[in-house]
Backbone as CSV, one residue per row, in Angstrom:
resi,resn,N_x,N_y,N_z,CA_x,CA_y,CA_z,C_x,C_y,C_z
1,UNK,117.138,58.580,65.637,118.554,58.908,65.815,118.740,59.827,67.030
2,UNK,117.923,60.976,66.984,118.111,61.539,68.291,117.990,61.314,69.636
3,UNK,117.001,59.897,69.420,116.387,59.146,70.329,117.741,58.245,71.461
4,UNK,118.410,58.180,70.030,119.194,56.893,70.712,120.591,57.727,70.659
5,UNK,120.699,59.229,70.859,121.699,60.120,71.677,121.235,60.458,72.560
6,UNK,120.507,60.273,73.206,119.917,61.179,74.027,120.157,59.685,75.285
7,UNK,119.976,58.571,75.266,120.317,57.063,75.528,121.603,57.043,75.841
8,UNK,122.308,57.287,74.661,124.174,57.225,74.911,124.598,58.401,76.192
9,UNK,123.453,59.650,75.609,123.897,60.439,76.851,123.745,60.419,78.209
10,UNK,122.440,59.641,78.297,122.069,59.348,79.867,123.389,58.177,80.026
11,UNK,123.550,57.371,79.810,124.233,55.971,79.894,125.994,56.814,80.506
12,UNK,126.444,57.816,79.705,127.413,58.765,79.991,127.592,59.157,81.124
13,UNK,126.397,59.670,81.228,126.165,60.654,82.215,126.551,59.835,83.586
14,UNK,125.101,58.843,83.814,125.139,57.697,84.691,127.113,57.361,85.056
15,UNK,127.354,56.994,84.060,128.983,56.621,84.391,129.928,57.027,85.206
16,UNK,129.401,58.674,84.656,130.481,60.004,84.958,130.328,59.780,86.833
17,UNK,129.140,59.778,86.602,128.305,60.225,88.444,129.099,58.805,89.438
18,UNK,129.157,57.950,88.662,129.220,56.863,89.519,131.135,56.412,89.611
19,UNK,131.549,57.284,88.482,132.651,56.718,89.085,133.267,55.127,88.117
20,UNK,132.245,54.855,87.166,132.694,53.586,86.584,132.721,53.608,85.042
21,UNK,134.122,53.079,84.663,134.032,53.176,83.148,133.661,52.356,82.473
22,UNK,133.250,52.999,81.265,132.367,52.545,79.977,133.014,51.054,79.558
23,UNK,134.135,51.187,79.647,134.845,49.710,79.146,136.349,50.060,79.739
24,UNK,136.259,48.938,80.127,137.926,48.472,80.934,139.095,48.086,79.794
25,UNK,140.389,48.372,80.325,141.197,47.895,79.117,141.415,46.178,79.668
26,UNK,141.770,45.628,78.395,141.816,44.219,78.751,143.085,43.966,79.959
27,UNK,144.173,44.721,80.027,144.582,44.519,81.183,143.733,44.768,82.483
28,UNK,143.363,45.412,82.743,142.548,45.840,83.875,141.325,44.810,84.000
29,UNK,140.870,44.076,83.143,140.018,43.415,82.946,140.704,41.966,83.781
30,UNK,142.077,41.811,83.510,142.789,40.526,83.768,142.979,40.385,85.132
31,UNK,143.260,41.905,85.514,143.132,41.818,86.553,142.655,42.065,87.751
32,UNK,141.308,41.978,87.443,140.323,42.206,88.139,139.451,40.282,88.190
33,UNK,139.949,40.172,87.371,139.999,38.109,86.640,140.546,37.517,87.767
34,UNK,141.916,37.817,88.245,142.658,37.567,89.135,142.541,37.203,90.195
35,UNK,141.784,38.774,90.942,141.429,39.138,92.236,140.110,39.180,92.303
36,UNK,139.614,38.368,91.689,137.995,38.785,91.960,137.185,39.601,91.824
37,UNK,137.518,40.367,91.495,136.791,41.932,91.795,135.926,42.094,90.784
38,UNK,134.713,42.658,91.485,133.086,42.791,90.535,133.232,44.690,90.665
39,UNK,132.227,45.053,90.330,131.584,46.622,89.954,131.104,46.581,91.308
40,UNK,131.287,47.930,91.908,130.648,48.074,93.068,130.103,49.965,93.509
41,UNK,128.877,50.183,93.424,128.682,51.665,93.965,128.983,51.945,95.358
42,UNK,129.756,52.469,95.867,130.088,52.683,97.179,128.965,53.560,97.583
43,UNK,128.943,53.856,98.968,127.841,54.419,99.842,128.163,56.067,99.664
44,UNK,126.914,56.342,99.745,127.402,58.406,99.732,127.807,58.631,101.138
45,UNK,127.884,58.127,102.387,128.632,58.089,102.998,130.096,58.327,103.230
46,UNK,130.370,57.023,102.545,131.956,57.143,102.472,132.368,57.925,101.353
47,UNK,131.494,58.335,100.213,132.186,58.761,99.017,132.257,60.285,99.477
48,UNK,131.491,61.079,100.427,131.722,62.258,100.850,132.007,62.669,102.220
49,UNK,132.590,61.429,102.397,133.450,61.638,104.137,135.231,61.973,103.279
50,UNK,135.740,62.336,104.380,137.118,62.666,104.327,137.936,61.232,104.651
51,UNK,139.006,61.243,104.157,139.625,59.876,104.405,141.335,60.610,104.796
52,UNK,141.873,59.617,105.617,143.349,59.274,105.815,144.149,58.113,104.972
53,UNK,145.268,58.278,104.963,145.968,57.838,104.124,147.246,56.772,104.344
54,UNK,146.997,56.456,105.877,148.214,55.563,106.654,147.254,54.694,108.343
55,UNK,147.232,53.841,107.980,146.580,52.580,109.181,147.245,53.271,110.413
56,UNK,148.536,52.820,110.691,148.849,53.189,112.092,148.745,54.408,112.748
57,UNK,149.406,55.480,111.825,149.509,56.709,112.328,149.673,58.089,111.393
58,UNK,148.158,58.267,110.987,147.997,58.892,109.757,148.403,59.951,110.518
59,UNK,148.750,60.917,108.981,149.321,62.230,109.483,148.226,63.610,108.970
60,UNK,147.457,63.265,107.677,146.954,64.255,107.493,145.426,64.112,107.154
61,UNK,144.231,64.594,106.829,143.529,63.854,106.441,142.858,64.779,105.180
62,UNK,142.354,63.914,104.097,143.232,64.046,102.846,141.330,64.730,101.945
63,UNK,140.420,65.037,103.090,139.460,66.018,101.914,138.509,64.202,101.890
64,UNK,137.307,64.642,100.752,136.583,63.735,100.001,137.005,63.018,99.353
65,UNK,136.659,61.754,99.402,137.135,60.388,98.539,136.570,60.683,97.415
66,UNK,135.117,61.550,97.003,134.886,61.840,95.764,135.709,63.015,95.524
67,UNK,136.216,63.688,96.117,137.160,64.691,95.642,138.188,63.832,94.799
68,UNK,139.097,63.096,95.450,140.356,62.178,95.165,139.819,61.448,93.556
69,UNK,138.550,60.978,93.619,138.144,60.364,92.563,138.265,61.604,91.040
70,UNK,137.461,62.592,91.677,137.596,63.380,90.648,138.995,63.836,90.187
71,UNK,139.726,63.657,90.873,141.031,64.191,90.753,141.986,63.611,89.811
72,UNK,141.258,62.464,89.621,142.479,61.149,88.549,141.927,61.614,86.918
73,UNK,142.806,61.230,86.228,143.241,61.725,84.695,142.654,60.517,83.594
74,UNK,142.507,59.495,84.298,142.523,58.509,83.044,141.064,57.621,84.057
75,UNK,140.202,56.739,83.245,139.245,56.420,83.181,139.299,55.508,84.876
76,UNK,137.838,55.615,85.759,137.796,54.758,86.949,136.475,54.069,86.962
77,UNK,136.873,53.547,88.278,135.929,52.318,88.852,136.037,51.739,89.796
78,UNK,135.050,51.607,90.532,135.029,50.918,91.983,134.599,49.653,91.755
79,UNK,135.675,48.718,92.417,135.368,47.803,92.449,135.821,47.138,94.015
80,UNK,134.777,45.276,94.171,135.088,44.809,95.513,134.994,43.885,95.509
81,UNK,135.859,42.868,96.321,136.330,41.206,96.147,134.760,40.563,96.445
82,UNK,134.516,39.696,95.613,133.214,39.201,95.434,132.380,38.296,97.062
83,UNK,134.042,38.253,97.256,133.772,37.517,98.629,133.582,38.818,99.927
84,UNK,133.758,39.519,99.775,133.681,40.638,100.360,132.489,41.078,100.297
85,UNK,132.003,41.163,98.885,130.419,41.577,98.517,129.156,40.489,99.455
86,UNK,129.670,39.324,99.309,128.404,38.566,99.837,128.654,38.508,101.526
87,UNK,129.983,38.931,101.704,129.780,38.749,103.095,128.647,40.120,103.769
88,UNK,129.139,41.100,102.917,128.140,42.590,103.240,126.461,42.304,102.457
89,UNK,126.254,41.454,101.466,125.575,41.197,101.898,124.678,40.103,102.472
90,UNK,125.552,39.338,102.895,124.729,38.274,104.351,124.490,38.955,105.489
91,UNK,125.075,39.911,105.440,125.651,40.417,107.226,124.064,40.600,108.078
92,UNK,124.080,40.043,108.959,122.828,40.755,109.931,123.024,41.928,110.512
93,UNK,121.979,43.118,110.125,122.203,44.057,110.094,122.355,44.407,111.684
94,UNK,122.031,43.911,112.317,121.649,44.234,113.840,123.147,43.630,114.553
95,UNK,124.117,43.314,113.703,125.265,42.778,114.390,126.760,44.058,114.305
96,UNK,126.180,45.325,114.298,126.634,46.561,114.118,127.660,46.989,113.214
97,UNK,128.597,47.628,113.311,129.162,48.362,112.342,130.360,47.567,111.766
98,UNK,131.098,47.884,110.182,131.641,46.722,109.885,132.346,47.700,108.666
99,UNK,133.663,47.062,108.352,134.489,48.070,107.757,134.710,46.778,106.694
100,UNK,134.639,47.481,105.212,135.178,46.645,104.251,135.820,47.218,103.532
101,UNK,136.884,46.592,102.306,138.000,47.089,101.369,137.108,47.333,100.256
102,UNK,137.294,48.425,99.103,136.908,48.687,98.422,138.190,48.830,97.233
103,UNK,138.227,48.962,96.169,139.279,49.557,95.036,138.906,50.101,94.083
104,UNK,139.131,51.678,94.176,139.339,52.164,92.902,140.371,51.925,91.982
105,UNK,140.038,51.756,90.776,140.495,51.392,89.538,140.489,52.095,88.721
106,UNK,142.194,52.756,88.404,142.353,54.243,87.497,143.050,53.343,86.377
107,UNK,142.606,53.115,85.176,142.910,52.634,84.214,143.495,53.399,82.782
108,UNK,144.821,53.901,83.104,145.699,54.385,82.429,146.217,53.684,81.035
109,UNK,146.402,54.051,79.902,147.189,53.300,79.010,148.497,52.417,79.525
110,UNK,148.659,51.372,79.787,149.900,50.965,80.209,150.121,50.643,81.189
111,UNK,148.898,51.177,82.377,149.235,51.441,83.709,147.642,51.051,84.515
112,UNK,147.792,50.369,85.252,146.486,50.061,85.900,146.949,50.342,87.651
113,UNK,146.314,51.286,88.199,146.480,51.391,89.316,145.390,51.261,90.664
114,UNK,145.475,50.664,91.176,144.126,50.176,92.143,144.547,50.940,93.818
115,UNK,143.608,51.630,93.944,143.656,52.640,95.388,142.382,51.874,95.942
116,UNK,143.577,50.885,96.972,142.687,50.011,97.979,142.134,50.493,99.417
117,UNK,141.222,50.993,99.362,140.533,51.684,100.149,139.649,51.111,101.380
118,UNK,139.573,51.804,102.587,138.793,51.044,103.457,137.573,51.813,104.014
119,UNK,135.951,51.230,103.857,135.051,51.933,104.151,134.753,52.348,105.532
120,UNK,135.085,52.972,106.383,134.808,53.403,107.578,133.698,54.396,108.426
121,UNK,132.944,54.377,106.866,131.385,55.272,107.202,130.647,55.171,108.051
122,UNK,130.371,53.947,108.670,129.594,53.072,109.375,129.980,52.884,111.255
123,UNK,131.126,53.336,111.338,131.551,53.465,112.598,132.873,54.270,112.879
124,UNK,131.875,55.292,114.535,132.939,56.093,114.759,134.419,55.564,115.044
125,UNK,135.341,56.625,115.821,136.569,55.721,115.995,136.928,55.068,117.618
126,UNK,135.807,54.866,118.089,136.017,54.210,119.062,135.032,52.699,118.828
127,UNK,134.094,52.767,117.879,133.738,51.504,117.147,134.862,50.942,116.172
128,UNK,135.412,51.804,115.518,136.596,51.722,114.696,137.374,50.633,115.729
129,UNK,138.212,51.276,116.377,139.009,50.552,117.564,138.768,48.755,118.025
130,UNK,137.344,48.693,118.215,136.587,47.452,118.806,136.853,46.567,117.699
131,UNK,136.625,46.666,116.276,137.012,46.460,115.155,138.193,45.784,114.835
132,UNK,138.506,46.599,115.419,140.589,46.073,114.906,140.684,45.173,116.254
133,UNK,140.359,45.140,117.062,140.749,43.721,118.406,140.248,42.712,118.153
134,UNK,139.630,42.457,117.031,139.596,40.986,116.396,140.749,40.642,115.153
135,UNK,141.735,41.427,114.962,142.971,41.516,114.560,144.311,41.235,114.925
136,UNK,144.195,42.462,116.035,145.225,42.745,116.632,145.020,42.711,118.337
137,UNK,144.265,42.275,118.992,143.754,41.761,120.428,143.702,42.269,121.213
138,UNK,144.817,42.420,122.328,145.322,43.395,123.168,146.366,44.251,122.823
139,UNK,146.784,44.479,121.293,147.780,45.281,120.973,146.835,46.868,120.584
140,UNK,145.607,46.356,119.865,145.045,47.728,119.660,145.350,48.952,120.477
141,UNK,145.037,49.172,121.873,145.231,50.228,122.307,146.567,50.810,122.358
142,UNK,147.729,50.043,122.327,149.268,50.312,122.231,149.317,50.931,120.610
143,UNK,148.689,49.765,119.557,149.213,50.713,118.430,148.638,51.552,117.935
144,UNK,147.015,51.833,118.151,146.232,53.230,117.633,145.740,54.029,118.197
145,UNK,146.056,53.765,119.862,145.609,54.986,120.460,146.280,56.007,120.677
146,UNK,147.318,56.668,120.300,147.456,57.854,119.723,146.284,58.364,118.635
147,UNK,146.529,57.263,117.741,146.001,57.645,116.481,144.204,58.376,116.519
148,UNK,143.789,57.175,117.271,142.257,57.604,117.861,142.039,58.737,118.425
149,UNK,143.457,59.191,119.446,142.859,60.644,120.255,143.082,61.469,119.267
150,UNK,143.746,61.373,118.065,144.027,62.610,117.210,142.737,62.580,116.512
151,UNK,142.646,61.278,115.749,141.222,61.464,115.121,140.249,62.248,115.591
152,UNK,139.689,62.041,116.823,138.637,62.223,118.156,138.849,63.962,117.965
153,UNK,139.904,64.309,117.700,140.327,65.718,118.099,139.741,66.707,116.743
154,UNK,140.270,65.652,115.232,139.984,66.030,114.184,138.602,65.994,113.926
155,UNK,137.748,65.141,114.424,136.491,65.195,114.780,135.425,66.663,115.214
156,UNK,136.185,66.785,116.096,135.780,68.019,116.910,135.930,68.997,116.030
157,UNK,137.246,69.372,115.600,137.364,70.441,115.380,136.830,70.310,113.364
158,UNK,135.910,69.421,112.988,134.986,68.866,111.794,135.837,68.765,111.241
159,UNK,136.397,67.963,111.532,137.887,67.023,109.960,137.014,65.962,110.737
160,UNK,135.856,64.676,110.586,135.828,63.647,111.076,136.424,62.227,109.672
161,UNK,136.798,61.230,109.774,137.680,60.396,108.788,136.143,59.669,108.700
162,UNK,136.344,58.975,107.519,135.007,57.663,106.975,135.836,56.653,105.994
163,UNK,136.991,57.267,105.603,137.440,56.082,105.070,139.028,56.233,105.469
164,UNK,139.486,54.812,104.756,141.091,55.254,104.958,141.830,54.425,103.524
165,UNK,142.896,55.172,102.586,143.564,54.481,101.740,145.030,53.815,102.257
166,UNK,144.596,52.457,102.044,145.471,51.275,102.826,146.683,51.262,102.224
167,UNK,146.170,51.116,100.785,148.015,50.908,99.828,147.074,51.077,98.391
168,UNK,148.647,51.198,97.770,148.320,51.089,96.300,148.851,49.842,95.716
169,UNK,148.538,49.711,94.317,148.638,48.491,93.581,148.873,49.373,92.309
170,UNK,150.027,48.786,91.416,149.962,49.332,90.276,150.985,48.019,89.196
171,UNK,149.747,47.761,88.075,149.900,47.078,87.690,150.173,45.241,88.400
172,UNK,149.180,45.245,89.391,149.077,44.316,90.215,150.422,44.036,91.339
173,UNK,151.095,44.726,91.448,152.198,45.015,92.349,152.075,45.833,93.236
174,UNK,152.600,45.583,94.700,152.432,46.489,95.169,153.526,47.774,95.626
175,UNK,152.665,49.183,95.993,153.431,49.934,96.159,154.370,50.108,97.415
176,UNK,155.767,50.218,97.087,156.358,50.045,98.132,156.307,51.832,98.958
177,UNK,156.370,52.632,98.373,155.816,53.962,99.112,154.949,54.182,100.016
178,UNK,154.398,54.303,101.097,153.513,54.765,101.539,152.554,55.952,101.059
179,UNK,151.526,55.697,101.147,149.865,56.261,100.393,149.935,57.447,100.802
180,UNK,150.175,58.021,101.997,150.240,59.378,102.520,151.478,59.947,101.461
181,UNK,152.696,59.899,101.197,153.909,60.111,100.456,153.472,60.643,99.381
182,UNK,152.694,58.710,98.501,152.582,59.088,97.229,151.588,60.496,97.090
183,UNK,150.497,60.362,97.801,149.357,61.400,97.340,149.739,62.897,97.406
184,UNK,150.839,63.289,98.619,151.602,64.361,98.425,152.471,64.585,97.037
185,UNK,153.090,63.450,97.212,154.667,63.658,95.917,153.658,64.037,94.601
186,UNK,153.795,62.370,94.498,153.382,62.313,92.674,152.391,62.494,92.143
187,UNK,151.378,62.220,93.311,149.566,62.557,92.677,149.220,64.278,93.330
188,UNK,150.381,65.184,93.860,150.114,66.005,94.226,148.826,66.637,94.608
189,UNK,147.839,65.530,95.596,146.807,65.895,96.121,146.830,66.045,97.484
190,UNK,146.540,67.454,97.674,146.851,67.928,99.008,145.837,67.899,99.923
191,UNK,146.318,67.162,101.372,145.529,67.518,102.305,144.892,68.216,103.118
192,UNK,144.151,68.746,103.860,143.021,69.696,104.117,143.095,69.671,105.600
193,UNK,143.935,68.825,106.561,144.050,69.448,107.869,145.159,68.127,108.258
194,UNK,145.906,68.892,109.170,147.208,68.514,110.258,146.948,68.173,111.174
195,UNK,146.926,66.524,111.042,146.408,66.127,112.529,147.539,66.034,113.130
196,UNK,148.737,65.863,113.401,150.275,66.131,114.586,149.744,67.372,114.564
197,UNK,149.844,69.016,114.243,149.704,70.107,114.591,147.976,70.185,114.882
198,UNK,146.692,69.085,114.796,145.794,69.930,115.106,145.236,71.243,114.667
199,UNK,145.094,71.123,113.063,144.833,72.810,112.416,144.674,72.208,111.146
200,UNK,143.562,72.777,110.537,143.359,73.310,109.070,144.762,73.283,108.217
201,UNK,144.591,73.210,107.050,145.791,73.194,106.448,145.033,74.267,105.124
202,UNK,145.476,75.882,105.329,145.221,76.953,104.711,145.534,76.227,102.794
203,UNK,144.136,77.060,101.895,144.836,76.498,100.798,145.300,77.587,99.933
């Protein structure tokens, strides 16, 4: 008997660390059915880099993605589109740096909310940049280079970004708010430096 607490407790434990729950509610289950989405351990990379919270022209940058994780109330999990998974892993490693979507999955009574996340551990932001011109072509430098010299700046002064939260999903819908908004307003998780002012953000 003690044997097999001591089992439940490692198995706990394991969970706690990783970020993934013991059992999904059957909604969350459906919809993860949906979209594909398998179990996925993200890199300690990205889970203890700082992330931004807006593609074009983030404003603040928002601390540890394992911070943010710890920060939610009701049971999580990372998860990533299966097709996503085999493309990372086919990839030849020697064909350089490569940004993929990830989702945490905060599974609330009633409420399933997915914080679609982008891994950016893997390249600075001028690899970042090269990245997006198989997107967006010759528009990249018009629409993120602001954004890059601020980064570059936040860099310096050790705010550097590794990930970024794209949008939310709640209850398979999406959020019409912007991610920077919500994480201020309603998830009242505050950010840790001012990239328009260039400064620390005192706590």
């Amino acid at each position: 008997m003690r044997r097999l607490y001591f089992v439940f407790l490692s198995v706990a434990l394991v969970a706690a660390c990783f970020g993934t729950a013991l059992a999904a509610s059957e909604q969350a289950m459906k919809l993860r059915g949906g979209s594909g989405l398998v179990a996925y351990t993200p890199p300690e990379t990205f889970l203890s880099g700082n992330f931004v919270a807006d593609e074009d022209n983030p404003g603040f940058v928002f601390g540890k993605v394992r911070d943010f994780v710890k920060s939610r109330s009701c049971p999580v999990a990372w998860l990533i589109e299966e097709g996503e998974l085999k493309r990372i892993e086919g990839r030849d490693q020697q064909s350089g740096p490569v940004e993929y979507t990830l989702y945490l999955e905060e599974d609330c009574p009633g409420k399933v909310v997915h914080y679609v996340f982008v891994d950016r551990s893997q390249a600075n932001t001028s690899q970042w940049m090269e990245w997006r011109k198989q997107f967006h072509k010759n528009k990249v430098d018009q629409q993120y280079g602001a954004a890059k010299a601020r980064l570059d700046q936040a860099a310096q002064n050790g705010f550097s970004v590794d990930g970024e939260l794209r949008f939310l999903e709640v209850n398979g819908d999406l959020a019409l708010k912007k991610p920077e908004e919500i994480l201020i307003g309603e998830l009242k998780f505050k950010p840790i430096y001012d990239i328009g002012q260039g400064k620390a953000i005192s706590k």
